[in-house]
Each structure stands twice: as structure tokens, then as C-alpha cells.
C-alpha positions in Angstrom: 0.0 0.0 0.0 1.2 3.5 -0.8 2.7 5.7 2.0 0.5 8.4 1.6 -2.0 6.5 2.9 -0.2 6.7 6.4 -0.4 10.5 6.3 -4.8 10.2 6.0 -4.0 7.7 8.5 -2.6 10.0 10.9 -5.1 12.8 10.2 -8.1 10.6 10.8 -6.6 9.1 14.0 -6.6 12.4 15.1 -10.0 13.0 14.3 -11.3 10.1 15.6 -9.5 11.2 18.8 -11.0 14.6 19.3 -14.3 13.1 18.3 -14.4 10.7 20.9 -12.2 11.7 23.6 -15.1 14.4 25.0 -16.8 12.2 26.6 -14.2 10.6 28.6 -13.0 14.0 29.7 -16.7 15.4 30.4 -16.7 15.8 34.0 -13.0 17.7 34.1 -14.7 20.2 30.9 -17.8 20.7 33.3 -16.0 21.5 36.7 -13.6 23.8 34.6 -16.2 25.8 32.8 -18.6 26.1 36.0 -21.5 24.3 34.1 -23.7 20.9 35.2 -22.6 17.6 33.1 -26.0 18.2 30.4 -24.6 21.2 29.9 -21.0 20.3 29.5 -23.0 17.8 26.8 -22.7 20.0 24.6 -19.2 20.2 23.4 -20.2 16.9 22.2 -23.6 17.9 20.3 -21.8 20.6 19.1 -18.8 18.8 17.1 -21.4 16.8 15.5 -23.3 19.6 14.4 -20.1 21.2 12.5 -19.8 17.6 11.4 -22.8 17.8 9.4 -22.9 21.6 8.6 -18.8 21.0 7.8 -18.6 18.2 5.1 -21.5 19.5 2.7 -21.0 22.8 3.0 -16.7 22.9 2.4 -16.9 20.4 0.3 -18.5 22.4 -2.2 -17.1 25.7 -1.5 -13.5 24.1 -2.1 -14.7 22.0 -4.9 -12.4 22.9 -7.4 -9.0 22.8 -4.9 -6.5 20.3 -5.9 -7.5 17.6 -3.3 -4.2 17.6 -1.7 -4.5 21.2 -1.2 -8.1 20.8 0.1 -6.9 17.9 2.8 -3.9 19.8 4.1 -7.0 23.4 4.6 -9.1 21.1 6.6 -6.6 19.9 8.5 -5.1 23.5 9.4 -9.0 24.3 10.6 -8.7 21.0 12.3 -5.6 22.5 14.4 -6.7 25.8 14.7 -10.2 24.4 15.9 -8.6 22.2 18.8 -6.0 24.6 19.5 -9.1 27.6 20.3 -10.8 24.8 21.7 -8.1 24.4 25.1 -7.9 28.3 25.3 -11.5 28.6 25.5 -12.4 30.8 28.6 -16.1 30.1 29.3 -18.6 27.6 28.4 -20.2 29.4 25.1 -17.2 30.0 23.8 -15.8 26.0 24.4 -19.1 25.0 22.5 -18.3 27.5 19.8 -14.8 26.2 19.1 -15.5 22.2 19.0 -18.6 23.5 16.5 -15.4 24.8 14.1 -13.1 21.6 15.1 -16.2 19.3 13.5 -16.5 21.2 10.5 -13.6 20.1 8.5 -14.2 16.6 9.5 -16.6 15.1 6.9 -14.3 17.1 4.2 -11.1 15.9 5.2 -12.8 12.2 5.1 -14.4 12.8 1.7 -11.2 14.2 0.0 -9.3 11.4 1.5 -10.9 8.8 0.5 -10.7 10.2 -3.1 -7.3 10.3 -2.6 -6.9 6.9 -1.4 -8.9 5.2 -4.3 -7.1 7.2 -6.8 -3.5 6.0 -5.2 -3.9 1.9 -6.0 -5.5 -0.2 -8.9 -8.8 -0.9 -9.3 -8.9 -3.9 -7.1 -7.4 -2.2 -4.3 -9.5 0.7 -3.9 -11.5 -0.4 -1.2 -9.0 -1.9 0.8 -6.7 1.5 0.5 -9.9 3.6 1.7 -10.2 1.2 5.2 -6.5 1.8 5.7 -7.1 5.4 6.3 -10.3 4.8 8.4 -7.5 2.4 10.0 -6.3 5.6 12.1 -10.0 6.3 13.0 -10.7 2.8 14.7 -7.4 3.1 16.2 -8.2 6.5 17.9 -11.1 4.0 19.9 -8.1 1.8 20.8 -5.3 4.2 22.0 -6.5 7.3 21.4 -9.6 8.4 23.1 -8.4 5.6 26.7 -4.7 7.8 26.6 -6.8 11.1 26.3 -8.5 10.4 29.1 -6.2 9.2 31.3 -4.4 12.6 30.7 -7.4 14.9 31.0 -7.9 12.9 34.3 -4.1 13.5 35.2 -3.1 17.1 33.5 -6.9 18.6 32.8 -8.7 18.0 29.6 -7.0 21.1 28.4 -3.8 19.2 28.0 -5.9 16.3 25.7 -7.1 18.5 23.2 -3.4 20.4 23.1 -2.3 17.0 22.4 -4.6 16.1 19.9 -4.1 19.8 18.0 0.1 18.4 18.0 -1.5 15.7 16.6 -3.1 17.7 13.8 0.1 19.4 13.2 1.8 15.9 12.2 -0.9 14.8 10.1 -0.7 18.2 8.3 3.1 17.9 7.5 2.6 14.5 6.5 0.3 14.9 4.3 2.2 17.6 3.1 5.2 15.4 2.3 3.6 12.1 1.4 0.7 12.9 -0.6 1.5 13.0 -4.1 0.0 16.0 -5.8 -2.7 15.6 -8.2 -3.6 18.7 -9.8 -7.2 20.2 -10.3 -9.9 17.8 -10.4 -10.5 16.9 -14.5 -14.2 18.8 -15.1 -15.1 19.5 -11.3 -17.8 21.8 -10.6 -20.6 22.2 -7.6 -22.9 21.3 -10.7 -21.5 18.6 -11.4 -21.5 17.4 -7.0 -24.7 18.3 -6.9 -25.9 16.1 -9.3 -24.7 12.8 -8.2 -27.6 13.1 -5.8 -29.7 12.5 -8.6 -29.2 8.9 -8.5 -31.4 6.4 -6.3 -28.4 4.7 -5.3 -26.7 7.4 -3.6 -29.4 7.9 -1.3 -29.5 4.3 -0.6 -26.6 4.0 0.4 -26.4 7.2 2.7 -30.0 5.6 4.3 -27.6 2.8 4.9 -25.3 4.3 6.8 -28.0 6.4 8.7 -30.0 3.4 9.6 -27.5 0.4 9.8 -24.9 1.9 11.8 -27.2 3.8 13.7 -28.1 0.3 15.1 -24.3 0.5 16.1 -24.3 3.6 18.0 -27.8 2.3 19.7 -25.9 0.0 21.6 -22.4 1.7 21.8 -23.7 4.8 23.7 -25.0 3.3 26.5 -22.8 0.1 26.5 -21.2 1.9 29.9 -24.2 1.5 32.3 -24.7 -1.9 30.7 -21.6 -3.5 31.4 -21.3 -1.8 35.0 -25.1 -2.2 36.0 -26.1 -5.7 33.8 -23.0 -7.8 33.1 -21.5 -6.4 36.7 -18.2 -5.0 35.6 -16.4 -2.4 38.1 -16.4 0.8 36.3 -12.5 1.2 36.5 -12.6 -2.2 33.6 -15.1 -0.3 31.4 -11.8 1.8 29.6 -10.8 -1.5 28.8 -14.0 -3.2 27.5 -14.0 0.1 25.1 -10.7 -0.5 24.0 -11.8 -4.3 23.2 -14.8 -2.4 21.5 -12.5 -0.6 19.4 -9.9 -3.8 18.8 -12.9 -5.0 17.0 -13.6 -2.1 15.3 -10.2 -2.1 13.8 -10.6 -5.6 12.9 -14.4 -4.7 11.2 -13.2 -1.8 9.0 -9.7 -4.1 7.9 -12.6 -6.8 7.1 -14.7 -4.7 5.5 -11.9 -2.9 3.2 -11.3 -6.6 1.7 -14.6 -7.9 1.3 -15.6 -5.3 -0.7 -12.8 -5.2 -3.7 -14.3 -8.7 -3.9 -18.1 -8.3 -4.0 -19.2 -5.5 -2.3 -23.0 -6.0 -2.4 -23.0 -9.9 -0.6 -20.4 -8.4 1.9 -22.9 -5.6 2.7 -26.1 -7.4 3.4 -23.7 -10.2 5.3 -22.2 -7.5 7.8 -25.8 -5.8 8.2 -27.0 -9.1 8.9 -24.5 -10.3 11.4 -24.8 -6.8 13.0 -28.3 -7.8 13.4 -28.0 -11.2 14.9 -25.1 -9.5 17.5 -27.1 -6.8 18.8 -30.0 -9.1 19.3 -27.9 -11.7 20.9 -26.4 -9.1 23.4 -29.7 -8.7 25.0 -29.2 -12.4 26.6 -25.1 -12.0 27.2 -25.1 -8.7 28.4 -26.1 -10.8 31.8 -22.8 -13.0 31.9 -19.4 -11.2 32.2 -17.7 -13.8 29.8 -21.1 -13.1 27.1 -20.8 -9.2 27.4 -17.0 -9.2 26.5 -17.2 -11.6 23.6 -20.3 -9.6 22.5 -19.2 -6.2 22.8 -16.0 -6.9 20.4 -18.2 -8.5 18.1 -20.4 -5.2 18.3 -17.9 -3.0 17.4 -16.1 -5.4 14.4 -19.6 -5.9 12.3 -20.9 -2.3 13.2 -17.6 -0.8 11.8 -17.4 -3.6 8.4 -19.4 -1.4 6.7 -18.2 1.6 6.9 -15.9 0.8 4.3 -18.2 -0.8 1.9 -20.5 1.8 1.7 -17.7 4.5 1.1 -16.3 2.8 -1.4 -20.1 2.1 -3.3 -20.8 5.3 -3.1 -17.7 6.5 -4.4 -18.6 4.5 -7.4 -22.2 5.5 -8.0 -21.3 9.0 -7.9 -18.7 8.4 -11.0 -17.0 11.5 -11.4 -18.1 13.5 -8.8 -17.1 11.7 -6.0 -15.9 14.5 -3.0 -19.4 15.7 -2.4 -21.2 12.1 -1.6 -17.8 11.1 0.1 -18.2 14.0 2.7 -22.2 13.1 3.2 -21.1 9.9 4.3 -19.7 11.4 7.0 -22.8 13.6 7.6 -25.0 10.9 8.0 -22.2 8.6 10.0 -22.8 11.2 12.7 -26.6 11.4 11.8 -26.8 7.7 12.5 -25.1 8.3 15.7 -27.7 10.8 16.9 -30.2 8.6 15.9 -28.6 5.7 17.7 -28.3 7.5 21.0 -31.2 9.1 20.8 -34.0 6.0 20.4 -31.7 4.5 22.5 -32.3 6.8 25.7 -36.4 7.3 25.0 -36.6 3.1 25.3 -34.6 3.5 28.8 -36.5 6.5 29.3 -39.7 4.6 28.8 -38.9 2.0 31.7 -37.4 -0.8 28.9 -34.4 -1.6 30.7 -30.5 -0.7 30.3 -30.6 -3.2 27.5 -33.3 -2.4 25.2 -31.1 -0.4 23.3 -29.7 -3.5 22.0 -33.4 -4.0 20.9 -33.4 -0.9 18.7 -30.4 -1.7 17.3 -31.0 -5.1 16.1 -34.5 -3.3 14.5 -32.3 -0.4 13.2 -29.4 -3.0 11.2 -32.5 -5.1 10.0 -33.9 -1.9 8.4 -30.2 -1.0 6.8 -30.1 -4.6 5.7 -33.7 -4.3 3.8 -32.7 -0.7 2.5 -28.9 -2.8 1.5 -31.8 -5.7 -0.2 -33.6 -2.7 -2.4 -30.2 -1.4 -3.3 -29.0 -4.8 -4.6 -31.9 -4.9 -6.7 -32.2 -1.5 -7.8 -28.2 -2.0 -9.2 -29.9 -5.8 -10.8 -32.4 -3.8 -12.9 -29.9 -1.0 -14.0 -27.4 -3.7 -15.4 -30.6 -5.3 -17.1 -31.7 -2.4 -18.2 -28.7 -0.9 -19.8 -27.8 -0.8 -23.5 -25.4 -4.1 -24.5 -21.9 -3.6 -25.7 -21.8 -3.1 -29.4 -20.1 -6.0 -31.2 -16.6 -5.5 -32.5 -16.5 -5.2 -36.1 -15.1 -8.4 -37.9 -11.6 -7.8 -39.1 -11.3 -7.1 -43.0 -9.6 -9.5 -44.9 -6.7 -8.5 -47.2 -6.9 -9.9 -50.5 -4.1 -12.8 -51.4 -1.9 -11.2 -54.1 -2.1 -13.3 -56.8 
């Protein structure tokens, strides 16, 4: 694999870090600012939101950028986002600052995994794009458990100083390692725009929304669930999330190879599994041994199709891939709201601590239906499209007599 895809691996561990690292450095953000732990909540909200506003909305504004160019602008608002972020003073101004940290996120994800696919043949593309989502699973391993263990030592202000250093390597990285690639041939916002014309697009970012929604379902409340059901001490709960993200790692590696094979059967296969795990979990969240096991096996078929999908929708948007790229990433955090949220209203509603395991399952069989119509949409495209034109037959000189 190429060396440049180390330097989008950087960036994105990075991302993933600042992403996730919030919440394990909550209660230290809340006691600094003065503020009650809901309200401390949202420095998380607030990264998603420049998440969604971000990749969309700089994607098309820097559509025309060399992508190198565009990767190394997102990641110096990436710094300068984090780096604002630890010399926040107050409260509004914290929430402020982790709104402009998100908003390069979805663009430095979409252009990346441009970059990626254009760096390795066509068999490879796939597999290159999971090796820079490589650094994002990996920030659920190391990252985000070392982030908190030194906002819990040094204050969260040292974390996020960390994570803008971070930034700062990825930027010279990419710098050096990414090859440069001149203008994109023919792009325009016009051109973006209108890959959102076709039905699989949208299929596949319903996919996303709905399947790994069924993920984050489980994922955001697999704390009190391990603690309060399966009867782990809180202290082993960093570790279970590191086991989470082990798997993780694992899923998006999976995922990357599966689909330069066949990407459709490797879809529907990890929507299905995720299914079947999250419905299991609702019996082994009660037995430490079942819990582990299951929470690994949460995060690797949650996390396989990540991949997939980036890499289909990369190729149903032909030649206007940035713009779809980046609203994968929009409706990656989408499905994480969505998770959390239907999620807390069945605890809420007196369901238990593992109901949303429940809503999950229901959420990945509803991605694995929408993955069904998509596989059958493509079916009656391929049908339906012109045949080949047969070569003409060769001419035959005449014999000299």
C-alpha cells in the first residue's frame, strides 16, 4: 500500500481522537467551565453539528482545490479548531470552538478517501480507503483511553493540546507524502450536486443512517450496561471500550477486503451479522464472559461497513465523488444521533439498560432491507442498460495473386 495512505491515516486518528475523547473527559470540561454535566454535553452535540454543517458545506465551497490542497486546509482548521478549543475561557465559547473543530471533519474524510482510491488499482480501492479509516478505529483503541487518562491526570486542556500536536503531524505529513494531483478533470458544484440524482446514492447514505445507527444504539450506552447488567467495576469499562474498538479495527480491515471482492453480498452479510449481535447481546449482556465476547463482536460488524459503503458510493457518484464522500460522514454522525437518541427514550420509557440492543437489532434489519432494495435496484440498472456493441469483424486482405 502506498505511503500516503499513512499520512490520512494520521489525520483521521486524530479526528477520531478529538471526536471521541469528549466524553471521557466530560466531568473535568464541566467542573472547569462552571457548568452541570448536560450542559457540559454539549461540546459533544456541538462537534457533531459542525460535522454535518462542515462536510457538505466545504466540500462544495472548495470543490475545485487540488485535493491535496483541500486535505492539508481542513486539517489546518482542524488545528486551529482544537488549539481555540483548550484556550476557550467560558462555556459558550468551548461550545463554539468544538462547533469549528467538526467542521472540516466530513471534508477531510471525503477528499481522503478520493485520494486513497485514486492511489492503487482498481482492485485495491476499497481496501486503501479502510486503511485510512485504519487511524479512525485506532483512535477507539489508544487514542480516546490515553486522552483520558491525561485529562484525568493534566486537565482536559492538556488532551485537546495533544490532539491539536496531533493535527500538526498529520498536516506535515500529508504535506510530504501525498503526491500532488492537480485540479480535479471537469469539477464543478454542478456537477457534485448532481450525483444526488441517483437512487443509489441515497440508498446508500440511508444505509449508513439506519444500519450503523443500530451500532451507536448500543455503543452509547454500552457503559451502564456493562457496570449495572453484566456487573463490571467501572474502572474495567476503559478497557472493554478499547476491546470495542480492537474489533472495530478488525471490522473496517474486514470490510476494506470484502468489498474489492463483492461488495454487495459483503454488505447485506455484515448488516445481517450486525443484526443477529445486537439481538444476541440482550441475553449475554447478563454474563461477564457473554458481554465481552459480544461487545467486540459489536464493534467489528458495526464498523465492516463503513468501508463498503464508502467505497459504493464513491462508485455511483462516477466523477463527482468529493461531495457524496463528505455526506457519508454527515450521515455517519446522523446515524449516531439517531442511535443514541432511540436508545435513551426506550430506557426512558422504563425498557431496561438493555433495550437499546433491541433498537439496534430493528435499526441493522432496516439497513439490511434498504442494502436488499439497493441490490436490486443495481440488478435492474445492469438489465436495463444498452449491451456492448459488437466489435467489427476484421477485414480480410486480398491474397496477391
Amino acid at each position: 500500500m502506498p505511503v500516503a495512505l499513512l499520512a490520512l491515516a494520521i489525520g483521521a486518528f486524530g479526528i477520531g481522537t478529538t471526536e471521541f475523547v469528549m466524553m471521557g473527559v466530560l466531568p473535568q470540561a464541566a467542573a472547569d467551565f462552571g457548568v452541570s454535566i448536560p450542559a457540559a454535553g454539549h461540546l459533544i452535540s456541538a462537534y457533531a453539528l459542525g460535522v454535518v454543517v462542515g462536510a457538505p458545506l466545504l466540500t462544495a465551497v472548495a470543490v475545485r482545490l487540488p485535493r491535496k490542497t483541500m486535505l492539508m486546509a481542513m486539517m489546518g482548521l482542524f488545528v486551529a479548531g482544537n488549539a481555540l478549543f483548550v484556550l476557550s475561557p467560558n462555556h459558550d465559547l468551548g461550545v463554539l470552538f468544538r462547533f469549528v473543530a467538526g467542521l472540516p471533519h466530513g471534508a477531510f474524510f471525503g477528499a481522503g478517501a478520493v485520494v486513497a482510491a485514486s492511489l492503487v488499482g482498481p482492485g485495491q480501492k476499497a481496501r486503501a480507503v479502510s486503511m485510512m479509516f485504519m487511524g479512525l478505529t485506532l483512535a477507539n483503541v489508544l487514542g480516546v483511553p490515553l486522552g483520558t487518562l491525561l485529562g484525568q491526570q493534566f486537565g482536559w486542556r492538556a488532551t485537546f493540546a495533544v490532539v491539536a500536536l496531533i493535527g500538526l503531524a498529520a498536516l506535515a505529513a500529508v504535506a510530504k507524502l501525498v503526491p500532488h494531483q492537480g485540479k480535479p478533470a471537469g469539477a464543478s458544484l454542478r456537477g457534485e450536486v448532481a450525483a444526488f440524482r441517483k437512487p443509489q446514492v441515497w440508498l446508500a447514505l440511508a444505509i449508513v443512517t439506519f444500519g450503523m445507527g443500530g451500532g451507536f444504539a448500543c455503543l452509547s450506552y454500552v457503559t451502564p450496561m456493562m457496570t449495572d447488567v453484566a456487573g463490571f467495576a467501572p474502572a474495567t469499562v476503559t478497557l472493554l471500550l478499547s476491546l470495542a474498538g480492537v474489533g472495530m479495527t478488525l471490522g473496517n480491515f474486514l470490510g476494506g477486503r470484502l468489498a474489492d471482492h463483492n461488495p454487495t453480498p459483503a454488505l447485506c452479510g455484515a448488516l445481517a451479522a450486525l443484526a443477529v449481535v445486537l439481538a444476541a447481546f440482550t441475553v449475554t449482556a447478563g454474563s461477564k464472559v457473554g458481554a465481552t465476547v459480544t461487545i467486540f463482536l459489536v464493534g467489528m460488524t458495526s464498523f465492516m461497513v463503513g468501508p463498503i459503503l464508502q467505497a459504493r458510493v464513491m462508485e455511483k457518484a462516477g466523477g463527482s465523488p468529493s461531495l457524496v464522500s463528505a455526506a457519508i460522514q454527515s450521515a455517519f454522525n446522523i446515524a449516531n444521533s439517531i442511535g443514541a437518541y432511540l436508545g435513551g427514550l426506550v430506557i426512558a420509557g422504563g425498557l431496561g439498560l438493555v433495550s437499546p440492543n433491541v433498537v439496534g437489532a430493528l435499526l441493522a434489519a432496516l439497513g439490511l432491507s434498504l442494502a436488499v432494495v439497493a441490490a436490486l435496484v443495481e440488478r435492474r440498472e445492469r438489465a436495463a442498460a444498452p449491451a456492448p456493441a459488437p466489435a467489427p469483424a476484421p477485414v480480410e486482405e486480398p491474397v496477391p495473386a
